[in-house]
C-alpha positions in Angstrom: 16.6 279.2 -101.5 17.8 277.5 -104.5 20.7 275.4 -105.1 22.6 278.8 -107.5 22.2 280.8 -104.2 23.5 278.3 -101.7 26.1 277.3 -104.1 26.8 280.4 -106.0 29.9 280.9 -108.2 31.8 283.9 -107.8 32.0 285.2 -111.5 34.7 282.9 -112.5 33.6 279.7 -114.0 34.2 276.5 -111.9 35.8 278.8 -108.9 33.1 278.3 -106.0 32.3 281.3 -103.7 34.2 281.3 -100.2 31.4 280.7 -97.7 31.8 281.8 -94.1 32.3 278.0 -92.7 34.7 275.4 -93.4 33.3 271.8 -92.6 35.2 269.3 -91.8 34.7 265.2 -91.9 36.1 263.1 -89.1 36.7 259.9 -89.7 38.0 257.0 -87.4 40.3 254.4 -89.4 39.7 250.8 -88.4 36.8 251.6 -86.3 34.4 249.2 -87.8 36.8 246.2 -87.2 37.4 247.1 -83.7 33.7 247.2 -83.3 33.5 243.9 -84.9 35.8 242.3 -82.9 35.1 243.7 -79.4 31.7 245.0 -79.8 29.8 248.5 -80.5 30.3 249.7 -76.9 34.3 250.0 -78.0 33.3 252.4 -80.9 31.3 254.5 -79.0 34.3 254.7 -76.1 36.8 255.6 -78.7 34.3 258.4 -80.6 33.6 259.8 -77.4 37.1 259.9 -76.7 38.4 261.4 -79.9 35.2 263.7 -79.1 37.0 264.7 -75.6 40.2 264.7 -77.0 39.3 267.3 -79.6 37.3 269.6 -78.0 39.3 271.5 -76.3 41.7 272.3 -79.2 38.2 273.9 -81.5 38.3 277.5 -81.8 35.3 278.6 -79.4 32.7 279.4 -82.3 32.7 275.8 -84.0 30.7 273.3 -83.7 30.8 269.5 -83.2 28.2 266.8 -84.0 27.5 263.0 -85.0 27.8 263.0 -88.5 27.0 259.5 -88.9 27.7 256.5 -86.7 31.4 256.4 -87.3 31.9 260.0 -88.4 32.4 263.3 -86.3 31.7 266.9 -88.5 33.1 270.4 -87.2 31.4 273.7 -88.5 34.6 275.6 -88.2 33.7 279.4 -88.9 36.1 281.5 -90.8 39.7 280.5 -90.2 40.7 280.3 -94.0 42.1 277.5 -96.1 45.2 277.8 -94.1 43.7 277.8 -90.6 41.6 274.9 -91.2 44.5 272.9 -92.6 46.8 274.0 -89.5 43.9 273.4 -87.1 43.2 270.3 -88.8 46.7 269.2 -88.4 46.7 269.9 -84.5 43.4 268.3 -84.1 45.7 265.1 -85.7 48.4 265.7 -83.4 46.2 265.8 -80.3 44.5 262.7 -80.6 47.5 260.5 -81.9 49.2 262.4 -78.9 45.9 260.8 -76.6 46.0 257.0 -78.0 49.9 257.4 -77.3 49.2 258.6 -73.8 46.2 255.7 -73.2 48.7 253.0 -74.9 51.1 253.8 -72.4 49.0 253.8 -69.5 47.6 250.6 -70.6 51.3 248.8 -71.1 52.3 249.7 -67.4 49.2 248.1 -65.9 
């Protein structure tokens, strides 16, 4: 397939075709200083917990992988501009709700 038919234009110029997936970036602020500080292990504990945290609020047809080292990508099927930005925004929500939760636990100790 060429590049024209994965990235076709829909007849206007500089308007790109809605495709059937949104996908979306992760990224984890800070991460590379924590891991710099307290070691690689610590990155890994926190992806795989943003990984936990946000599973359960993915619609059941996305997907979820390693992007890159410090990077998590979702393949969110068709939820529209505005369901990916609300779905984004609860995916926020859950995991500052999470490290609010964990910093808590972790104060009372």
């Amino acid at each position: 397939m060429n590049r024209q038919g994965i990235f076709g234009r829909n007849g206007r110029e500089g308007k790109p075709r809605a495709g059937p997936h949104a996908l979306i970036i992760l990224g984890i602020d800070n991460i590379r200083a924590l891991e710099d500080l307290f070691g690689e292990h610590l990155g890994e504990e926190i992806i795989d917990a943003v990984e936990a945290c946000i599973t359960p609020a993915l619609p059941s047809q996305a997907t979820m992988w390693r992007a890159e080292h410090r990077r998590i990508a979702l393949s969110i099927p068709q939820l529209g501009r505005t369901g990916v930005s609300a779905l984004v925004t609860h995916l926020q929500s859950a995991v500052a709700q999470k490290a609010i939760e964990t910093s808590d636990r972790k104060s009372t100790r």
